[in-house]
One Martini backbone bead per residue (centre of mass of N, CA, C, O) as a GRO file, in nm:
protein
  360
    1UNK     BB    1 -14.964   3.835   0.849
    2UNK     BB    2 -15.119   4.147   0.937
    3UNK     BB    3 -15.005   4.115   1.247
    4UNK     BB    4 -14.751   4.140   1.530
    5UNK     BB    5 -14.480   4.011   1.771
    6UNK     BB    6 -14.143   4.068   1.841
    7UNK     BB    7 -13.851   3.928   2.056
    8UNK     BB    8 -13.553   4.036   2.227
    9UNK     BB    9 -13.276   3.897   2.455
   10UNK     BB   10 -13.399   3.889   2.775
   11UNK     BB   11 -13.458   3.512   2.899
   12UNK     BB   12 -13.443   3.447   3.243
   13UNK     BB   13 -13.826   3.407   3.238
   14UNK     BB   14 -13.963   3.387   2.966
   15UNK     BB   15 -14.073   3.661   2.846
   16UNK     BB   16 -13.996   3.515   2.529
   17UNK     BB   17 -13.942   3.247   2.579
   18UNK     BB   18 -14.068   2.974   2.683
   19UNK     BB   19 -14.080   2.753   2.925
   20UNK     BB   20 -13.985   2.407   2.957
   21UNK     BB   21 -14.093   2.158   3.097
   22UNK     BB   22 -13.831   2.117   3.334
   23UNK     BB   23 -13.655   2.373   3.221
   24UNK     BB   24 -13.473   2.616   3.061
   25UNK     BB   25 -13.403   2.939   3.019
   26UNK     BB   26 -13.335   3.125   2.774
   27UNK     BB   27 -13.133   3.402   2.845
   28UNK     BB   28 -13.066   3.408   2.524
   29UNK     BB   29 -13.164   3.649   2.247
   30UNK     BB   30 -13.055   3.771   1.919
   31UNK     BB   31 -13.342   3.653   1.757
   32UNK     BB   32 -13.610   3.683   1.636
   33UNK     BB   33 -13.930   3.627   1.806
   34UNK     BB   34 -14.260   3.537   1.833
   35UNK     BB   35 -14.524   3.623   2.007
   36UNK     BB   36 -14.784   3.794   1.846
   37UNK     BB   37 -15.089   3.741   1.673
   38UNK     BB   38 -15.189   4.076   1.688
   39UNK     BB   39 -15.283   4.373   1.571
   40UNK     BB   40 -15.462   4.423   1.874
   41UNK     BB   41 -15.144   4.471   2.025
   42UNK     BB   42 -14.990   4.559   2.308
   43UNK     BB   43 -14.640   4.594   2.440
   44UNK     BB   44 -14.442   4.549   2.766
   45UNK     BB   45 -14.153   4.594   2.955
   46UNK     BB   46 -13.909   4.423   3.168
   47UNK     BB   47 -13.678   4.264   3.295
   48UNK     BB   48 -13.910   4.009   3.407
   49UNK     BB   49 -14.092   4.075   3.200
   50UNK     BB   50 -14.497   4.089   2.994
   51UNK     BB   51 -14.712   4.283   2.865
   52UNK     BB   52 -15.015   4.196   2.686
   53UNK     BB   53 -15.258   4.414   2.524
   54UNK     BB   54 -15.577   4.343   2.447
   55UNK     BB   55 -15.764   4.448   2.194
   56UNK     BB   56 -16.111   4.450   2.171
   57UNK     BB   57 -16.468   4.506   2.114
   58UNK     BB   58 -16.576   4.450   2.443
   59UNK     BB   59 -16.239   4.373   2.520
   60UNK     BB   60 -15.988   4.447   2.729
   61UNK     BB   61 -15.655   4.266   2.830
   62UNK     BB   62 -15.379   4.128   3.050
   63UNK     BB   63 -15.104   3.930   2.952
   64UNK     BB   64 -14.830   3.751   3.114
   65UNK     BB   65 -14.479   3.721   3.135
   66UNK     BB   66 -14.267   3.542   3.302
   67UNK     BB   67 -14.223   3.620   3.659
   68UNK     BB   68 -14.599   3.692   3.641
   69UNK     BB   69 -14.734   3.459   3.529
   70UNK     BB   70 -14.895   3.318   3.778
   71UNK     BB   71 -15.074   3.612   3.732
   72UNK     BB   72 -15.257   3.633   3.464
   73UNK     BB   73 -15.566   3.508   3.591
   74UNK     BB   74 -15.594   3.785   3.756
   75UNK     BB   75 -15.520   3.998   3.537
   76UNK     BB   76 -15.709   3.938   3.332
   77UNK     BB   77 -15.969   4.005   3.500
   78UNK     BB   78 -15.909   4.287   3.600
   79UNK     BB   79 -15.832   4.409   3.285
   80UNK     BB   80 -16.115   4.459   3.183
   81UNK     BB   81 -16.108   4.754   2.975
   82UNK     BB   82 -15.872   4.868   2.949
   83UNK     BB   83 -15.644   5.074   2.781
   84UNK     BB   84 -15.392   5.085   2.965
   85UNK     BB   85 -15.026   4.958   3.037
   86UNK     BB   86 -14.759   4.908   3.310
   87UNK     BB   87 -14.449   4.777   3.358
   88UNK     BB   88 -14.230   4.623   3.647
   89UNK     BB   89 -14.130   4.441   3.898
   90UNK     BB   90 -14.367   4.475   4.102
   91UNK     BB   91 -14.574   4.670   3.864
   92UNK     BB   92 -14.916   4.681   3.776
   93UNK     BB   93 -15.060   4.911   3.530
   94UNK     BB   94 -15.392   5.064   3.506
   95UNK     BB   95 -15.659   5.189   3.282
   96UNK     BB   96 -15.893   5.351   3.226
   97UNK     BB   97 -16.213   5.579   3.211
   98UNK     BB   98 -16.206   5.591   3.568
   99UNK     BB   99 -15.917   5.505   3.590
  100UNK     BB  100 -15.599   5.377   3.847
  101UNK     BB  101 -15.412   5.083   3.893
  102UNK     BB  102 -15.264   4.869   4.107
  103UNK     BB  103 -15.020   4.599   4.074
  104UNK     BB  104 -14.868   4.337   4.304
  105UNK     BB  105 -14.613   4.135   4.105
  106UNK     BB  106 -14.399   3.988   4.248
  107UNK     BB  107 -14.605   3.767   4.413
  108UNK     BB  108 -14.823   3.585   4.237
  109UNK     BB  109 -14.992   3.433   4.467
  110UNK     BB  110 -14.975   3.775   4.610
  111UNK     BB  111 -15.183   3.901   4.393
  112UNK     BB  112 -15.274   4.264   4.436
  113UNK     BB  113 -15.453   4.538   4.501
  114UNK     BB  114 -15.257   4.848   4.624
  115UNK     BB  115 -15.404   5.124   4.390
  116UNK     BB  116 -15.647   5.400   4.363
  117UNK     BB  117 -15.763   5.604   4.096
  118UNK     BB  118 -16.035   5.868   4.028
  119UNK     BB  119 -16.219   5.954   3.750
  120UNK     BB  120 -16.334   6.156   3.498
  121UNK     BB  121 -16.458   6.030   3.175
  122UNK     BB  122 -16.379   6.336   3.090
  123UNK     BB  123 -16.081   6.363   3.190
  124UNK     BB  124 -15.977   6.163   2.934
  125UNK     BB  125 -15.707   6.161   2.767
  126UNK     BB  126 -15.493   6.037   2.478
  127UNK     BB  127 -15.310   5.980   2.692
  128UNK     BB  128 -15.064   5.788   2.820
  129UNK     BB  129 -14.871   5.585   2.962
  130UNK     BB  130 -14.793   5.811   3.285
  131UNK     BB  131 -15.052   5.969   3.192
  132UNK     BB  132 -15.274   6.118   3.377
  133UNK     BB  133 -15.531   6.317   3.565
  134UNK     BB  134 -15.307   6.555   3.682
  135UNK     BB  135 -15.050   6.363   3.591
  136UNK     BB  136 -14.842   6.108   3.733
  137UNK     BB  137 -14.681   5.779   3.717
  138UNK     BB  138 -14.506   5.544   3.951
  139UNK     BB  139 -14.309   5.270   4.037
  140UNK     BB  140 -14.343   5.428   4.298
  141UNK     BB  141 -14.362   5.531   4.636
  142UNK     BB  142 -14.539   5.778   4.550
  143UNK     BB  143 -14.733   5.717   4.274
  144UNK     BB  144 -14.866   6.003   4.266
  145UNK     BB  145 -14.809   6.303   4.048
  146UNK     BB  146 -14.820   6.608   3.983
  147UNK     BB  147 -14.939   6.828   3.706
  148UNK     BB  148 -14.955   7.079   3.517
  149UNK     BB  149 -15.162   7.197   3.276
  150UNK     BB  150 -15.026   7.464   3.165
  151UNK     BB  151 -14.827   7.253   3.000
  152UNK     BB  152 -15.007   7.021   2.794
  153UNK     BB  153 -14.966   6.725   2.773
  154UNK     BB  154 -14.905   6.402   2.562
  155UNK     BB  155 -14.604   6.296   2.697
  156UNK     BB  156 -14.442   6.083   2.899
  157UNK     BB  157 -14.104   5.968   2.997
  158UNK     BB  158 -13.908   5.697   3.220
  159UNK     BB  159 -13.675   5.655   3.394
  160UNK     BB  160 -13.490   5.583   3.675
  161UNK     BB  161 -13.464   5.943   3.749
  162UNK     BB  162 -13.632   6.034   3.487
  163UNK     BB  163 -13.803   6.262   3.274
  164UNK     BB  164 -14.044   6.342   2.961
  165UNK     BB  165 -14.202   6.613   2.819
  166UNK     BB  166 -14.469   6.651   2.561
  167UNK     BB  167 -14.627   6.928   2.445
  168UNK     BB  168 -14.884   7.023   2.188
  169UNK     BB  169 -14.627   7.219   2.088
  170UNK     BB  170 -14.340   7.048   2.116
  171UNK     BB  171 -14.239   7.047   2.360
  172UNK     BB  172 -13.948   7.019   2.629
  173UNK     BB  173 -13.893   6.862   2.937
  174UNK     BB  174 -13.677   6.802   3.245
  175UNK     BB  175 -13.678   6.583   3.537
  176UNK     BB  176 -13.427   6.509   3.782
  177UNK     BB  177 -13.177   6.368   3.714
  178UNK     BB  178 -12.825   6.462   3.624
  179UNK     BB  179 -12.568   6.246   3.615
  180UNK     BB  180 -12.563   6.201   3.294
  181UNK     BB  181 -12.746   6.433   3.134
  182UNK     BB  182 -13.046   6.324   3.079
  183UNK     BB  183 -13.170   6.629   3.056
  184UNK     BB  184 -13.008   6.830   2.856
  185UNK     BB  185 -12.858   7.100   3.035
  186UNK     BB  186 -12.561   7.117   3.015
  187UNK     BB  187 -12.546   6.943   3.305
  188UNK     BB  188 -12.514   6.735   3.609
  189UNK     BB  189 -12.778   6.824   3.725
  190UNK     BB  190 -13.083   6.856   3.943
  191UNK     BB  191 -13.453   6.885   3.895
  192UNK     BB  192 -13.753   6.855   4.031
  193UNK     BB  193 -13.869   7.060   3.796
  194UNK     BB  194 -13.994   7.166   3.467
  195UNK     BB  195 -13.789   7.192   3.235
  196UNK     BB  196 -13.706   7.359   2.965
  197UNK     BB  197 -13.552   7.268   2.634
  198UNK     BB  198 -13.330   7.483   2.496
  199UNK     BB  199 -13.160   7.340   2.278
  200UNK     BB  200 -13.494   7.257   2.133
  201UNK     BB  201 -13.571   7.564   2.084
  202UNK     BB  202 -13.789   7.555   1.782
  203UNK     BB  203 -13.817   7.255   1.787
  204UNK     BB  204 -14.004   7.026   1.707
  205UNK     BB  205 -14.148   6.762   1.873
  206UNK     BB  206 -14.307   6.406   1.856
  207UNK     BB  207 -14.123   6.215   2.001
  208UNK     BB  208 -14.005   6.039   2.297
  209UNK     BB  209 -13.700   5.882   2.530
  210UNK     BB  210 -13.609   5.630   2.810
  211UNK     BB  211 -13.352   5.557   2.993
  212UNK     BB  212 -13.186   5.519   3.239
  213UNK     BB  213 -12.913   5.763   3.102
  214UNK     BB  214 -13.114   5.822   2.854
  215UNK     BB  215 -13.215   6.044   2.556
  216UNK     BB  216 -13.505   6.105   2.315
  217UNK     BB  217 -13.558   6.271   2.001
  218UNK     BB  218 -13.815   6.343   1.770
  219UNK     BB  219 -13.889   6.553   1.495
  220UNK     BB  220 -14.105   6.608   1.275
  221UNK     BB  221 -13.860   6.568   1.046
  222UNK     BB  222 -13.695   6.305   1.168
  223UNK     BB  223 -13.522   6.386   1.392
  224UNK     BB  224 -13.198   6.267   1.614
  225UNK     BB  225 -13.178   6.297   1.927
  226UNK     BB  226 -12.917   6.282   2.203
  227UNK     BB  227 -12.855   6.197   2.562
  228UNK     BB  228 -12.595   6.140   2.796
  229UNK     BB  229 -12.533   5.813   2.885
  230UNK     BB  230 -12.234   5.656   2.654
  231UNK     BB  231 -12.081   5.371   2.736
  232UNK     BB  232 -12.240   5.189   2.545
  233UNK     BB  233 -12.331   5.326   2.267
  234UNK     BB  234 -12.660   5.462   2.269
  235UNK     BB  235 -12.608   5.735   2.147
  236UNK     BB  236 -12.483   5.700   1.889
  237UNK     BB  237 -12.146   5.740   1.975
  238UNK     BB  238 -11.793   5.744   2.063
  239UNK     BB  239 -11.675   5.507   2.255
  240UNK     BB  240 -11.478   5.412   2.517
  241UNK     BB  241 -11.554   5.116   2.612
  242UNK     BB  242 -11.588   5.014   2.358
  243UNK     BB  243 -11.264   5.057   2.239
  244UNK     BB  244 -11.142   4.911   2.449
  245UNK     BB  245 -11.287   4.613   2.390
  246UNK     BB  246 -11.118   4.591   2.134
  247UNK     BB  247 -10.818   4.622   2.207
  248UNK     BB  248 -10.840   4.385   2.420
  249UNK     BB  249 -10.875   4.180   2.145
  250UNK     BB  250 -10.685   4.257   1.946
  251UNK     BB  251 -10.408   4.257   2.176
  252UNK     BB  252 -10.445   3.940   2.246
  253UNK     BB  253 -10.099   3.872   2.276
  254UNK     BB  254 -10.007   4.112   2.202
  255UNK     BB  255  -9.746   4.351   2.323
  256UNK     BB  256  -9.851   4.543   2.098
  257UNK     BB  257  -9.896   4.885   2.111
  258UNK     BB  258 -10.010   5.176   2.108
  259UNK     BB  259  -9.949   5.507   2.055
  260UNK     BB  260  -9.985   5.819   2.231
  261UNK     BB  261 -10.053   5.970   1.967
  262UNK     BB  262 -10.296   5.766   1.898
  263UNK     BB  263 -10.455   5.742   2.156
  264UNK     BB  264 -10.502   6.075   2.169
  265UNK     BB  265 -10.653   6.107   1.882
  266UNK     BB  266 -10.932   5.927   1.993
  267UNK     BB  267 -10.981   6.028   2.250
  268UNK     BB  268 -11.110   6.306   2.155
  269UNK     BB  269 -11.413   6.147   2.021
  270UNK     BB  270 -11.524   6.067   2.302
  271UNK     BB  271 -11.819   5.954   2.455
  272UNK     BB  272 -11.967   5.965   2.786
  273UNK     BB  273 -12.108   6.271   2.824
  274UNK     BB  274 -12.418   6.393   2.674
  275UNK     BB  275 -12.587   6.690   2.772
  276UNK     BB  276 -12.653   6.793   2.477
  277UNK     BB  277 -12.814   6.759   2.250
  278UNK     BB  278 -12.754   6.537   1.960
  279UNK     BB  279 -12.725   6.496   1.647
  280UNK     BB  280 -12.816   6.161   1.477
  281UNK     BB  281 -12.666   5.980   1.186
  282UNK     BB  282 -12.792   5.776   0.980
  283UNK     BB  283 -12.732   5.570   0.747
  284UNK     BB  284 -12.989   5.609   0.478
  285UNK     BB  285 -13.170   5.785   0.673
  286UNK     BB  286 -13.403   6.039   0.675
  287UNK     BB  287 -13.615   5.894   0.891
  288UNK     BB  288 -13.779   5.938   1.198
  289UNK     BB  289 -14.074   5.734   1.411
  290UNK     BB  290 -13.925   5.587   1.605
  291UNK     BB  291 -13.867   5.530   1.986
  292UNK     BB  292 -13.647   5.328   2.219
  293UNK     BB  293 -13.521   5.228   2.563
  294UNK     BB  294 -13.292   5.143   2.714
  295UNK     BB  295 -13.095   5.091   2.958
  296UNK     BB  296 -12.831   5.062   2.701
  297UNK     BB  297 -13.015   5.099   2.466
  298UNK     BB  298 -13.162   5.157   2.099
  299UNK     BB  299 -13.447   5.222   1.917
  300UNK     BB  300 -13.554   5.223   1.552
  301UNK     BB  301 -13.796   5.366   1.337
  302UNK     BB  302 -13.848   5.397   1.026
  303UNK     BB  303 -14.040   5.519   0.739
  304UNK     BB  304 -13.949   5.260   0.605
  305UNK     BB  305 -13.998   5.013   0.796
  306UNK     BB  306 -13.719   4.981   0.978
  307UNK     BB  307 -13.449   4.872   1.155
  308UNK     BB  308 -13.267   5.027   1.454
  309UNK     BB  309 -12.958   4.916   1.663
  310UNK     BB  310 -12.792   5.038   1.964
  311UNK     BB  311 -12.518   4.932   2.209
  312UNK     BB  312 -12.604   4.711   2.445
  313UNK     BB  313 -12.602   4.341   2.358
  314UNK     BB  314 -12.559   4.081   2.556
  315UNK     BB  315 -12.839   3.969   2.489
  316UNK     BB  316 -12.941   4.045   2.206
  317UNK     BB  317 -13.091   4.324   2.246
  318UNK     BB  318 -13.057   4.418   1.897
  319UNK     BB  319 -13.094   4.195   1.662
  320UNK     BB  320 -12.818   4.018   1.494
  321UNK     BB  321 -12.727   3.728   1.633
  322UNK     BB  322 -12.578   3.884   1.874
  323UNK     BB  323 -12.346   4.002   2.165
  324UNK     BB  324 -12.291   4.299   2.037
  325UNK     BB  325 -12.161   4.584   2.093
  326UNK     BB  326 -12.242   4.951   1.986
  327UNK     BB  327 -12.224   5.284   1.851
  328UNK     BB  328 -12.388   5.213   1.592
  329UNK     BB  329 -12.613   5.185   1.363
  330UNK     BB  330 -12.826   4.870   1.297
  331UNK     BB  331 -12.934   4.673   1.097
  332UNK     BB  332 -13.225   4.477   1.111
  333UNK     BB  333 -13.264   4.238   0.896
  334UNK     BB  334 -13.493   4.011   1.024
  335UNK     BB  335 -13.703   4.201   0.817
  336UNK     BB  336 -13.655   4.217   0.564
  337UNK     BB  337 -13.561   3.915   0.503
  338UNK     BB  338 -13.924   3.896   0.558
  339UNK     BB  339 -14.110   4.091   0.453
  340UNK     BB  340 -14.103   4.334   0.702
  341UNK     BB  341 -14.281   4.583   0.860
  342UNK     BB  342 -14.194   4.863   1.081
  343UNK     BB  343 -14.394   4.991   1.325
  344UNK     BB  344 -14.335   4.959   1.653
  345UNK     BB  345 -14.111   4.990   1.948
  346UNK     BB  346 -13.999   4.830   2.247
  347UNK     BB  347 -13.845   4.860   2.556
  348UNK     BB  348 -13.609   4.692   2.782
  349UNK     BB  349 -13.415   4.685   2.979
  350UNK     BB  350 -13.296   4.389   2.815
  351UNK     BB  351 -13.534   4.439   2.556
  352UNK     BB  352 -13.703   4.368   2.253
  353UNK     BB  353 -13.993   4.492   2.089
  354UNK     BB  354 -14.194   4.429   1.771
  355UNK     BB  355 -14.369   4.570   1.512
  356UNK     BB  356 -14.529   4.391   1.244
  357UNK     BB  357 -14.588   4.400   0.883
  358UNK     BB  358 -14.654   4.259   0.602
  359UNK     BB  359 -14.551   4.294   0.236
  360UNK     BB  360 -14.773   4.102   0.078
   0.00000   0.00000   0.00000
């Protein structure tokens, strides 16, 4: 096993464990499973699908499972070539290296492009979707947006209302709705164009992720900020959520409860929303090199090629072999325990994919 690729969490449409005939599918993974045995292959997810990017020497092609796998083979072949894709509940992006598609595959029966922009093969340039030449790429109408080229970007990451810009310079920008702090700009206001983050202002950044209201970057030496909104313990900060959720399960049938004054000295450390990027410390671990958010979860791969995820738990998609959600970062074991080092993590809404290589 040279390359592989593993997932964990929603599996309500066999996007992780395909459906078996006649049966209904695992809605919960808590545990990885094997997705696809090929160390040329990038996966991407939504909430009900996956797409699976095959490089090869000839043609690289996307093949679909979940929700709109009934339109893979129609997908598979308009899809050779591409060098990148992006799914949503919709649409699937593909990039080329003279054009930008898109296809709509909410009903695979009926699953057709319904967007093309083209461009000159010499303006493609190394950066990934959502970044096209000239702007970048929305999985909703209108399709295409603008970007100044004098930002210089190289990398680009959307939530479900904000973007993240990061500059060749190693500068952040960010812009779109600010109500859950996940600007990064200490206000939870709102910002149409690409405001460049303060905060973060001296620090190189390698590499940023973004989930629906909250978001992440890491720094060239390996730190790890993150910044938004903090419900379910995502940002790996003290949750008011997750701590009650534990003490209505601990006092469940005991009458005593604790004192005000007990209760008031905890709720003092809790975060609901951190506007301001916060430097997050995962205990033993000297550098981060990977990140991805989901929905309401976040996957960590250090350097030395383990992995770590906290947050909403609640499909399983943590990889801990559990629906419980955390606060804390916490080593997924099994690719420790499987002699696996995992090289790059992507997030979907509520599932996690993981790239490992053995390490035999």
């Amino acid at each position: 096993m040279s390359g592989c690729w593993f997932g964990f969490g929603f599996n309500g449409f066999g996007q992780i464990c395909p459906v078996e005939s006649g049966g209904q599918a695992k809605v919960k993974v808590s545990t990885p499973e094997l997705l696809v045995s090929a160390s040329d292959c990038g996966v991407k997810g939504s909430w009900s699908s996956r797409a699976d990017l095959h490089h090869a020497t000839c043609h690289s092609e996307v093949h679909l499972s979940g929700f709109a796998s009934g339109s893979s083979e129609i997908i598979s072949a308009s899809s050779q070539g591409c060098t990148d894709a992006l799914i949503s509940e919709c649409f699937l992006v593909l990039s080329f290296t003279d054009r930008v598609e898109i296809w709509e595959i909410q009903e695979p029966q009926n699953t057709r492009q319904i967007w093309k922009r083209e461009h000159r093969a010499t303006d493609q340039n190394d950066c990934s979707l959502p970044l096209v030449p000239g702007g970048y790429i929305l999985p909703k109408s209108p399709f295409f947006r603008t970007l100044s080229a004098d930002l210089c970007g190289v990398s680009l990451v959307l939530g479900s209302e904000h973007a993240l810009l990061l500059t060749a310079a190693g500068m952040l920008y960010s812009w779109g709705s600010g109500s859950h702090g996940q600007l990064g700009h200490g206000a939870l206001t709102s910002h149409e164009d690409p405001q460049v983050l303060e905060a973060l202002w001296g620090v190189p950044i390698r590499t940023v992720a973004a989930g629906n209201w909250h978001s992440a970057a890491v720094s060239t030496g390996g730190d790890l900020y993150m910044w938004g909104w903090n419900e379910s313990g995502q940002l790996g900060l003290p949750s008011r959520g997750l701590e009650e959720g534990k003490r209505k399960t601990k006092h469940s049938g005991n009458s005593k409860q604790p004192g005000n004054e007990d209760e008031q000295h905890r709720s003092d450390v809790f975060i609901s929303i951190q506007a301001f990027p916060a430097l997050v410390d995962i205990a033993n671990v000297s550098e981060i090199s990977r990140i991805s958010c989901g929905s309401r979860h976040t996957a960590a791969v250090t350097s030395a090629g383990e992995l770590y995820t906290w947050g909403w738990g609640e499909y399983g998609q943590l990889g801990h072999g559990s629906e419980s959600s955390t606060d804390e970062p916490e080593l997924v074991e099994y690719f420790c325990s499987h002699k696996m080092s995992v090289t790059d993590v992507v997030c979907g809404l509520w599932s996690t994919y993981v790239s490992v290589r053995s390490e035999k």
